[in-house]
TORLUMFI-307556 format. One record per residue (C-alpha): residue in three letters; residue number from 1; x, y, z. Coordinates in nm, 2 decimals. Layout:
N
(lokol "ala", NUM, (X, Y, Z));
...
This chain:
356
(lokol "unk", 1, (12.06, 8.77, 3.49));
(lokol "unk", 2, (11.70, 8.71, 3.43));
(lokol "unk", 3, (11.46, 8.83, 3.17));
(lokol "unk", 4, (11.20, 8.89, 3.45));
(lokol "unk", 5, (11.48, 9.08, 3.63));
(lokol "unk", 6, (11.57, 9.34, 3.33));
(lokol "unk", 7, (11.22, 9.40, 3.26));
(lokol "unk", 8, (11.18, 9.48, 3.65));
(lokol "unk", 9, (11.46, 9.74, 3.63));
(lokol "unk", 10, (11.31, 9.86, 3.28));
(lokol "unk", 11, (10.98, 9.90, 3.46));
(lokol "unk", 12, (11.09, 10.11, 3.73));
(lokol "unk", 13, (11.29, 10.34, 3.52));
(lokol "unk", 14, (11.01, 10.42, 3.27));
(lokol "unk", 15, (10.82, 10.50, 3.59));
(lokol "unk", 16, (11.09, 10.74, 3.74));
(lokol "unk", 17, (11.10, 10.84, 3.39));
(lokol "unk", 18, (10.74, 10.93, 3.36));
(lokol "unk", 19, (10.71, 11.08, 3.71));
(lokol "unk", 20, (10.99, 11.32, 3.61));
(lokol "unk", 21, (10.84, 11.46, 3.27));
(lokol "unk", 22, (10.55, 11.48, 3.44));
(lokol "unk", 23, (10.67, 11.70, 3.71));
(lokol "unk", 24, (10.85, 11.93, 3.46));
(lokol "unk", 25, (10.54, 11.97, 3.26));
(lokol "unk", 26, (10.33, 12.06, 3.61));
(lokol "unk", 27, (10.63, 12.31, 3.68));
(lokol "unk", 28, (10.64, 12.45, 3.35));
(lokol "unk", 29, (10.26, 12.50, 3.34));
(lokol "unk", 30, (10.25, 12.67, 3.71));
(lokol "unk", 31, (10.46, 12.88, 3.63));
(lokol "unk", 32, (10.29, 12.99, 3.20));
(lokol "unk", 33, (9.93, 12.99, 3.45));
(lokol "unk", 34, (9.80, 13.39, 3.33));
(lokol "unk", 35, (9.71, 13.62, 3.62));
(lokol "unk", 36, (9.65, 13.96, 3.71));
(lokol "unk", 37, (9.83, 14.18, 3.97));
(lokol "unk", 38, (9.84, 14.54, 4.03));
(lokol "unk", 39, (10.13, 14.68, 4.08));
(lokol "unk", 40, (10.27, 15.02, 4.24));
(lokol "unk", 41, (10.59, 15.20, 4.10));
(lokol "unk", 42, (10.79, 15.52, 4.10));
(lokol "unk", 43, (10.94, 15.71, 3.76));
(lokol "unk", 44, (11.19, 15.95, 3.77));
(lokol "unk", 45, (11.25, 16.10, 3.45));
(lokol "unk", 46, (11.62, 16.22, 3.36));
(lokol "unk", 47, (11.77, 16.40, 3.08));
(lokol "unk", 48, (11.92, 16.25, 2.81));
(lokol "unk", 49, (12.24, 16.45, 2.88));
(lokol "unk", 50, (12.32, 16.64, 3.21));
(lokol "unk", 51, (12.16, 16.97, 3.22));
(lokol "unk", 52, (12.01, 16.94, 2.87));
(lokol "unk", 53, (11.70, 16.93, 2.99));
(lokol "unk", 54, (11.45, 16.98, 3.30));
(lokol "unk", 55, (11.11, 16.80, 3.31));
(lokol "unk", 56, (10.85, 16.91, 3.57));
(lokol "unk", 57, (10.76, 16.67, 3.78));
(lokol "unk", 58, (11.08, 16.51, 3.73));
(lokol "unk", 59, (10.92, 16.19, 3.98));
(lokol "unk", 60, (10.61, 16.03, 4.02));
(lokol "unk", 61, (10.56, 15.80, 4.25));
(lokol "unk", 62, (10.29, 15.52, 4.35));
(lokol "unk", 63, (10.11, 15.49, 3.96));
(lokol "unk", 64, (9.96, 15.17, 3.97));
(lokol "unk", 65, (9.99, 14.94, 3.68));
(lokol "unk", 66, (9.73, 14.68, 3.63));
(lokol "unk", 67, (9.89, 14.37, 3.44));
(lokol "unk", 68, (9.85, 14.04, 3.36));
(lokol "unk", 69, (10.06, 13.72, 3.18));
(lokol "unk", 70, (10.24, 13.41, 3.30));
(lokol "unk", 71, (10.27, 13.39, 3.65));
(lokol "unk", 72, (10.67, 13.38, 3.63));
(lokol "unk", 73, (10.64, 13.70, 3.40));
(lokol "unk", 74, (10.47, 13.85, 3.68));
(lokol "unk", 75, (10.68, 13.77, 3.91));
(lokol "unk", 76, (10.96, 13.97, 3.74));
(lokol "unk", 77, (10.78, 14.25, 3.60));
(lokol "unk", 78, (10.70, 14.33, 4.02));
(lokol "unk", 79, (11.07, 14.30, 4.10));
(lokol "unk", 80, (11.10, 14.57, 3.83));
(lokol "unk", 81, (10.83, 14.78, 3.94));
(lokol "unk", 82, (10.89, 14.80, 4.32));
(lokol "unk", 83, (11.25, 15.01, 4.20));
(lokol "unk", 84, (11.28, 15.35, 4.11));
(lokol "unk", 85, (11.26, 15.32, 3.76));
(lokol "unk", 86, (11.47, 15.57, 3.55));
(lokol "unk", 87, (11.28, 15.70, 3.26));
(lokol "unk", 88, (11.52, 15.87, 2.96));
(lokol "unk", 89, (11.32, 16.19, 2.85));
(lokol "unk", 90, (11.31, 16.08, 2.43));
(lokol "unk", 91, (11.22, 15.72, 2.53));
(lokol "unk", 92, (10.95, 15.48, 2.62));
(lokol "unk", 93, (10.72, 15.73, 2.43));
(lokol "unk", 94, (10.82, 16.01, 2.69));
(lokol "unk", 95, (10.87, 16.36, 2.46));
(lokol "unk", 96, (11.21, 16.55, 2.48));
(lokol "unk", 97, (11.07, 16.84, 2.27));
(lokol "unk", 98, (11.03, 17.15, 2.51));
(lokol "unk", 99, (10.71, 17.22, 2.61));
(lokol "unk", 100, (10.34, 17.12, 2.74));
(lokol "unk", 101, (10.31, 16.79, 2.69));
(lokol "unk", 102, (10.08, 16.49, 2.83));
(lokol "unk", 103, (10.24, 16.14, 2.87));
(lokol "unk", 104, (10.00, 15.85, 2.93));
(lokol "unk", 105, (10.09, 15.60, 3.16));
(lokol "unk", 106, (9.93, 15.29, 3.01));
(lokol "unk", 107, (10.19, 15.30, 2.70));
(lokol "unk", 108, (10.46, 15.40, 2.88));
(lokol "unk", 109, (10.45, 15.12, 3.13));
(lokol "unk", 110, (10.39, 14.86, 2.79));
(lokol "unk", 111, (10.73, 15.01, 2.64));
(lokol "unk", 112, (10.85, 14.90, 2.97));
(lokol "unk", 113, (10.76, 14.57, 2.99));
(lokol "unk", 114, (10.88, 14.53, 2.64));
(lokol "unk", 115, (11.20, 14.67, 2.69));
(lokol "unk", 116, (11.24, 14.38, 2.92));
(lokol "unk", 117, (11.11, 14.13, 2.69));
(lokol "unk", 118, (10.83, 14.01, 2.92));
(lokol "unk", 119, (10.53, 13.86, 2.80));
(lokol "unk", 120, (10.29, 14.10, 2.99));
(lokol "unk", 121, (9.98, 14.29, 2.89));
(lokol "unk", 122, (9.95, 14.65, 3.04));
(lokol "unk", 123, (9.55, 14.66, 3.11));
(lokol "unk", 124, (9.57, 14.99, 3.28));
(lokol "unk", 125, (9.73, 15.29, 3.46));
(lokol "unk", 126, (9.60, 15.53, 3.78));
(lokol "unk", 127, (9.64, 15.79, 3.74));
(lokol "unk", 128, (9.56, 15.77, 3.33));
(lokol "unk", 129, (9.80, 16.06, 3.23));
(lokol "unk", 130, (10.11, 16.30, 3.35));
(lokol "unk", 131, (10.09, 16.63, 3.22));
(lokol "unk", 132, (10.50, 16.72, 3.26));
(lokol "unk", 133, (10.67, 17.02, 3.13));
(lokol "unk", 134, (11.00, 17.04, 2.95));
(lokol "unk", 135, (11.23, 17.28, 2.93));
(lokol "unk", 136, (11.57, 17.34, 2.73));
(lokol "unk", 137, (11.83, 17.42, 2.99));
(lokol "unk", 138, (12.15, 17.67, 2.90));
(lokol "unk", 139, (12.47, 17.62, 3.16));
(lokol "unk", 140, (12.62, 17.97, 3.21));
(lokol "unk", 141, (12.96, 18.04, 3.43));
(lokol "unk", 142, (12.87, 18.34, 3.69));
(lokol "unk", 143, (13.12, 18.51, 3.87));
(lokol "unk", 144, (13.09, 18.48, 4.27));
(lokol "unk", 145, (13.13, 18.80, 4.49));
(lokol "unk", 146, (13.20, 18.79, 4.83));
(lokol "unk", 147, (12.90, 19.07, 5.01));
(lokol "unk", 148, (13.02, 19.19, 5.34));
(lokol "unk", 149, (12.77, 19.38, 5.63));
(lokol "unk", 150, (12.77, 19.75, 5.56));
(lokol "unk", 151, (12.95, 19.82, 5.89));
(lokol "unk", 152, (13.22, 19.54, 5.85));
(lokol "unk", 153, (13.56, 19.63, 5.80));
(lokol "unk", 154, (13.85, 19.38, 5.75));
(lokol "unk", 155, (14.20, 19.45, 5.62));
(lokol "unk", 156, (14.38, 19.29, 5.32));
(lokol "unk", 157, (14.20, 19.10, 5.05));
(lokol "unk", 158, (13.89, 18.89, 5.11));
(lokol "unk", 159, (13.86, 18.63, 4.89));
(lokol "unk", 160, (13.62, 18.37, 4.81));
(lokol "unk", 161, (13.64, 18.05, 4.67));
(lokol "unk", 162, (13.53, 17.92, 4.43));
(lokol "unk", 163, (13.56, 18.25, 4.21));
(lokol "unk", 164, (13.28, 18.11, 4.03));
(lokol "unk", 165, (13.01, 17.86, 3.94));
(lokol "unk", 166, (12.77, 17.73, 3.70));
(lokol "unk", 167, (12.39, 17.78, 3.69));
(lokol "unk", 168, (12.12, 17.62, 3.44));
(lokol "unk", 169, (11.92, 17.86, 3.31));
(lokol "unk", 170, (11.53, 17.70, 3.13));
(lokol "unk", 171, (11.49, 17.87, 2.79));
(lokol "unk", 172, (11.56, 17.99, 2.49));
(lokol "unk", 173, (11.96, 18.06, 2.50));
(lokol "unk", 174, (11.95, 18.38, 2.22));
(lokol "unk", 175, (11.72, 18.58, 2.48));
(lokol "unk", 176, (11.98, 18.46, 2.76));
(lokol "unk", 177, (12.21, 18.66, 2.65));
(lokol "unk", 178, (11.98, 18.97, 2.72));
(lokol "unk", 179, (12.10, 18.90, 3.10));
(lokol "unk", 180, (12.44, 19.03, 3.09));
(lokol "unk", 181, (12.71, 18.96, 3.29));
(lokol "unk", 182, (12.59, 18.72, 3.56));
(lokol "unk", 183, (12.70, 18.74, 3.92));
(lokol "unk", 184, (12.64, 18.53, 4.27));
(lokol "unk", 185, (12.66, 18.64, 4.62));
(lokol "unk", 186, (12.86, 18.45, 4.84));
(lokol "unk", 187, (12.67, 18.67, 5.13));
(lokol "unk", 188, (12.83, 18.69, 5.50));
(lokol "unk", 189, (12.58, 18.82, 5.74));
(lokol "unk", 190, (12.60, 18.99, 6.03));
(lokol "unk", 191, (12.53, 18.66, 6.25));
(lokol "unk", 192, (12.84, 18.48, 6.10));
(lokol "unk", 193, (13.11, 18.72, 6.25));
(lokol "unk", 194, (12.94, 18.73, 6.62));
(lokol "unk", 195, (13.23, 18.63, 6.83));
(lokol "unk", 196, (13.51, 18.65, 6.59));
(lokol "unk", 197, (13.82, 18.81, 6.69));
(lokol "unk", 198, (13.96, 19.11, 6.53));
(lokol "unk", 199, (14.30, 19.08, 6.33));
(lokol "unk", 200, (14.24, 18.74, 6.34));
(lokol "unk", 201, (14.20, 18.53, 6.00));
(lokol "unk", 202, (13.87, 18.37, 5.92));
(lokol "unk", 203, (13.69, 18.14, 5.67));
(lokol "unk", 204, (13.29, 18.14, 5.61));
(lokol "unk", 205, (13.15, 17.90, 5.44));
(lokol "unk", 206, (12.85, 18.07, 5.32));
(lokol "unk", 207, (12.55, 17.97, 5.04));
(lokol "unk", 208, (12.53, 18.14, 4.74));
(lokol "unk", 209, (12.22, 18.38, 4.68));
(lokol "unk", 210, (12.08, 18.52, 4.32));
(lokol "unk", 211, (12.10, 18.89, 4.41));
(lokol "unk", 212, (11.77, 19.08, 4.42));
(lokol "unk", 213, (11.91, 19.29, 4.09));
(lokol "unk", 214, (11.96, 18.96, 3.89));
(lokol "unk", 215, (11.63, 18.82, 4.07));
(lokol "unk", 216, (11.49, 19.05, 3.90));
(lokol "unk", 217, (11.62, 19.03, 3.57));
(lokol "unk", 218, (11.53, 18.69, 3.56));
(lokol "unk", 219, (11.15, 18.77, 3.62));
(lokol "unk", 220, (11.13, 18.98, 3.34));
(lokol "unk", 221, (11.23, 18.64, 3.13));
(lokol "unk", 222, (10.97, 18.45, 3.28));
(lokol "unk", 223, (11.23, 18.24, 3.50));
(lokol "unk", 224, (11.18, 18.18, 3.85));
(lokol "unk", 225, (11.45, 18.30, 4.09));
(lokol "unk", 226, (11.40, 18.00, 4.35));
(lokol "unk", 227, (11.48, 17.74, 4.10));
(lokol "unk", 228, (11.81, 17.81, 4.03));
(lokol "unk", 229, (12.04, 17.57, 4.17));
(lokol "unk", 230, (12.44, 17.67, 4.18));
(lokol "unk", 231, (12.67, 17.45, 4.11));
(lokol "unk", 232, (12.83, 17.43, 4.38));
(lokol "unk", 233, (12.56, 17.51, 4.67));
(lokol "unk", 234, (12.83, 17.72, 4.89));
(lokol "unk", 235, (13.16, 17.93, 4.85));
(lokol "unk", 236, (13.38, 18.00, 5.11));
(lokol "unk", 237, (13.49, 18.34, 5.22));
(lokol "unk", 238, (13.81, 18.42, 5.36));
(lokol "unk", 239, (13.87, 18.75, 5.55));
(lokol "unk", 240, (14.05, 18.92, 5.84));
(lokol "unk", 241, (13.87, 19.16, 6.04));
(lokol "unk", 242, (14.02, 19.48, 6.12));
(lokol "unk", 243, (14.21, 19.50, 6.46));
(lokol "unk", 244, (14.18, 19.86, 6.49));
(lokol "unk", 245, (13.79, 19.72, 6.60));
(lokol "unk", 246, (13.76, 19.70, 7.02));
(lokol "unk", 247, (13.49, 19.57, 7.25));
(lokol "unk", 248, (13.34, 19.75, 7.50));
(lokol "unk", 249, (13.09, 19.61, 7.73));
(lokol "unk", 250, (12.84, 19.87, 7.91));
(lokol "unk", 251, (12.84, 19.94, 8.22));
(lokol "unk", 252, (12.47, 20.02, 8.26));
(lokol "unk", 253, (12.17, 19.84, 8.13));
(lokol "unk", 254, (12.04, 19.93, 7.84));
(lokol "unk", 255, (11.66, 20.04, 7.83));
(lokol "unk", 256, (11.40, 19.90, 7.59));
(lokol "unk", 257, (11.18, 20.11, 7.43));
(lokol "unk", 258, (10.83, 20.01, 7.20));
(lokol "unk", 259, (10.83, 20.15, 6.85));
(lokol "unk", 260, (10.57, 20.14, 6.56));
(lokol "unk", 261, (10.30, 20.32, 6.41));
(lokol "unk", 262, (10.17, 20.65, 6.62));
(lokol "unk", 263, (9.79, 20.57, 6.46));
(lokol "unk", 264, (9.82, 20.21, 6.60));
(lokol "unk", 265, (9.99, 20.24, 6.94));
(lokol "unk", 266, (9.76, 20.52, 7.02));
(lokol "unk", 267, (9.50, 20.21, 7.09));
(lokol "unk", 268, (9.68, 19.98, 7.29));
(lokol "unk", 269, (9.90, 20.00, 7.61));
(lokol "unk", 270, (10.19, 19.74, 7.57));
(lokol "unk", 271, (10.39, 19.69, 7.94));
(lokol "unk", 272, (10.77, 19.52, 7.88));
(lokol "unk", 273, (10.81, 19.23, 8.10));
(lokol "unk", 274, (11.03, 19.40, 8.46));
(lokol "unk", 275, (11.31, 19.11, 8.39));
(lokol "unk", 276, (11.32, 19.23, 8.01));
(lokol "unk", 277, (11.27, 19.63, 8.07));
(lokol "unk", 278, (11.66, 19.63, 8.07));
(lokol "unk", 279, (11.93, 19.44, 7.93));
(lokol "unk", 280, (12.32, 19.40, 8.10));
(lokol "unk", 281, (12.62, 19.28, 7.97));
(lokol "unk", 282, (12.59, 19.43, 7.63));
(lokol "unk", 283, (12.92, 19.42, 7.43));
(lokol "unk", 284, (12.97, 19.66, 7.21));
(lokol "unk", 285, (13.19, 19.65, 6.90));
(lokol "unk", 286, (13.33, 19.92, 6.65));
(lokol "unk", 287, (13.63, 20.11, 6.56));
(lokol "unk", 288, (13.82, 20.22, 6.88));
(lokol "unk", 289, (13.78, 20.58, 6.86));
(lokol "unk", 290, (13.42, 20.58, 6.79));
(lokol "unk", 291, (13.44, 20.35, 7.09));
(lokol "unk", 292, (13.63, 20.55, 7.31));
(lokol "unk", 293, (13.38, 20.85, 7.23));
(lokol "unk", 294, (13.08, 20.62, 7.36));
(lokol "unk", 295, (13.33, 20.51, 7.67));
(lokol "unk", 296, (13.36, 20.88, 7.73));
(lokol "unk", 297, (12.96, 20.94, 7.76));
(lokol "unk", 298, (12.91, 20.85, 8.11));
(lokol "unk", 299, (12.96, 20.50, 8.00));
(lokol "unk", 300, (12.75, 20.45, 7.68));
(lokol "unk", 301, (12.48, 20.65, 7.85));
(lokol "unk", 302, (12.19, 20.72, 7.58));
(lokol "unk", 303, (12.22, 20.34, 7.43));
(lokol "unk", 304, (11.83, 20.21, 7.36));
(lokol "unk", 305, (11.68, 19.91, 7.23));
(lokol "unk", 306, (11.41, 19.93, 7.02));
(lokol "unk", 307, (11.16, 19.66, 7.00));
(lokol "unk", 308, (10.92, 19.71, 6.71));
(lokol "unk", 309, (10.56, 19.62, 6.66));
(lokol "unk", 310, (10.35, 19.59, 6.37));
(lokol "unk", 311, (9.92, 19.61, 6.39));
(lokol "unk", 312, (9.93, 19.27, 6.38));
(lokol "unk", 313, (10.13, 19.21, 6.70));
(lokol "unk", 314, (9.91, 19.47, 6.86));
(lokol "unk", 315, (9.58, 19.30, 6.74));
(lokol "unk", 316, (9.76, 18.93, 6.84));
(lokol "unk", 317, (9.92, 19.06, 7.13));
(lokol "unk", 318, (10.21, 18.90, 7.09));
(lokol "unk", 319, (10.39, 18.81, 7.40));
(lokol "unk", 320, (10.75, 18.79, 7.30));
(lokol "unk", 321, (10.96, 19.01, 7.00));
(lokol "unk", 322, (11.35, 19.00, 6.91));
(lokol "unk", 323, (11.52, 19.39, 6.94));
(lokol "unk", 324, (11.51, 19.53, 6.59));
(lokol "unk", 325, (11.69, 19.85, 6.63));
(lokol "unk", 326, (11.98, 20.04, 6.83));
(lokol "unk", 327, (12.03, 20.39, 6.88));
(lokol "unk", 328, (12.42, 20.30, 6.79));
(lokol "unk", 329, (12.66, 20.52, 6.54));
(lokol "unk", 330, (12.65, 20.34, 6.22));
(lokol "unk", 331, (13.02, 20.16, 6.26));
(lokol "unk", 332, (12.93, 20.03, 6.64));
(lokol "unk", 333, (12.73, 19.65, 6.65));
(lokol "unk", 334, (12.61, 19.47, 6.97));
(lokol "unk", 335, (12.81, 19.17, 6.95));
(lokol "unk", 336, (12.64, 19.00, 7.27));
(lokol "unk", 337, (12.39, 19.09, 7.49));
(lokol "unk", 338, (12.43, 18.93, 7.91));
(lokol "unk", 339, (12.66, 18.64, 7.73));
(lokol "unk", 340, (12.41, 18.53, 7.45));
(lokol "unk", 341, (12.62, 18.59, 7.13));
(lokol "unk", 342, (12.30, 18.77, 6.95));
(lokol "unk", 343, (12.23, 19.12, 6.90));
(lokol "unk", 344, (11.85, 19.06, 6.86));
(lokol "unk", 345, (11.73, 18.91, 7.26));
(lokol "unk", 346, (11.40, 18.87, 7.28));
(lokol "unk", 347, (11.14, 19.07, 7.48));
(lokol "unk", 348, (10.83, 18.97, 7.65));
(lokol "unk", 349, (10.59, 19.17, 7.62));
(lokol "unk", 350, (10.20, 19.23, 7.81));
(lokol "unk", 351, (9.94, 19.39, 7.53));
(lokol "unk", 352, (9.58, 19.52, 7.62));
(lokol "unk", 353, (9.34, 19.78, 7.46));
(lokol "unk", 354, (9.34, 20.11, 7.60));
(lokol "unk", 355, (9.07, 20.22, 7.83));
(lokol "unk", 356, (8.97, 20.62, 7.76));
């Protein structure tokens, strides 16, 4: 081989060579080039523990973050920022100590980016500041109680399941214990036993309510009934009706009547639609003497449905109300009314202001 030959290939290779480094050092110094790009992000803040704490707002979402650094750290500091971020109350600067407090967004987005190690500055933050409240939480047991219609009656046990849940309750827990014994209604209304067949067994699943009584209660401690959350969300009760109920449907319509105040009627003449004037097919339910006393009266003669206006559905002249009221004994229910499993049909109604 010739000398002119190796220092040919020598040549070419210390060209390749410096192409190469060359190309790396172009890369490499794309990609340190500083920028600036604002970015938009959502925060939800979380507890340290479950149901240790509540924070209020526990999100935020679309703070923008104006920030700038190498264009590669960029690049990954807007992968992190276009994900929910999960904020730990107690960290990134965020207070855990209950109260008023005002968190601003500027540092908490630079604990951020140094969390993951990223060589970007944090210029600014819109909006400025979050003013959050925290609040120590307290998980109490309560006992569930299944709540039945007035006029229901079922035989055996009803039960309900689960017997009980958990609530968090914000506050001080010494002045908790000012509440008492604490108790949740697994509530079946009226609506959830249309159509069910007497002696038959049946399961509700049904939410459970704070009871106005413990509503109340929690008031007076400055807590706010609507945010109490049960753990779980339903129960489910589990019930037989009593078969000693019948059905009886009516033989004759049932008239409609207009109720409400004398002083405000006394103004208006309200006409009930001619195709809503009376109602057929209404099925009756009850215990079957009561029953077979209302058979024995000409056929349910004396039956009325009462629609009931307010001044305000005078003065809007409402054209259409639900049935409020039945001139029924207290153990009878209208089950259905001309095959519409409801006891409340709707009435249309004509309203004008009476002429003297």
């Amino acid at each position: 081989m010739t000398d002119r030959s190796v220092s040919s290939r020598e040549r070419i290779v210390t060209i390749l060579t410096v192409t190469l480094v060359t190309l790396l050092i172009w890369m490499w110094a794309a990609g340190e080039t500083r920028r600036t790009e604002r970015e938009f992000a959502s925060l939800s803040f979380i507890p340290p523990t479950e149901g240790s704490l509540r924070i209020t707002p526990s999100e935020i979402a679309n703070v923008e973050f104006e920030i700038r650094g190498p264009q590669r750290a960029i690049a990954k500091a807007t992968e992190r920022f276009r994900t929910l971020i999960s904020i730990p109350v107690g960290a990134y600067g965020v207070p855990a100590d209950p109260g008023e407090h005002r968190i601003r967004m500027q540092d908490l987005a630079a604990a951020l980016v140094a969390e993951w190690r990223l060589p970007v500055t944090v210029l600014s933050a819109d909006p400025p500041s979050l003013d959050v409240t925290i609040e120590s939480l307290t998980r109490r047991n309560v006992r569930v109680a299944a709540l039945l219609p007035d006029s229901v009656r079922t035989t055996g046990n009803t039960e309900v399941s689960p017997a009980s849940a958990v609530i968090e309750l914000p506050g001080d827990p010494t002045r908790l214990d000012s509440l008492g014994e604490l108790v949740l209604d697994a509530r079946v209304e009226r609506s959830d036993l249309e159509g069910r067949l007497p002696g038959a067994l049946h399961r509700i699943q049904v939410p459970l309510q704070v009871p106005a009584e413990l509503a109340e209660r929690l008031k007076g401690l400055g807590i706010d009934p609507g945010t109490i959350r049960p753990d779980p969300l339903n129960a489910q009760v589990t019930l037989t009706l009593d078969s000693n109920d019948v059905e009886f449907t009516l033989p004759n319509p049932v008239p409609v009547q207009i109720a409400g105040p004398p002083t405000a009627l006394e103004d208006w003449v309200v006409t009930i639609d001619p195709g809503s004037a009376f109602l057929r097919n209404v099925v009756l339910r009850g215990p079957r003497d009561v029953i077979r006393q209302l058979e024995q009266r000409q056929g349910g003669l004396g039956v009325i449905a009462f629609v009931h206006l307010t001044s305000d559905d005078l003065l809007t002249r409402v054209e259409e109300k639900p049935v409020t009221l039945w001139s029924l004994p207290e153990s009878v229910e209208v089950t259905s009314v001309d095959n519409d499993a409801t006891s409340s049909p709707r009435i249309r109604l004509v309203i004008g202001e009476r002429k003297d």
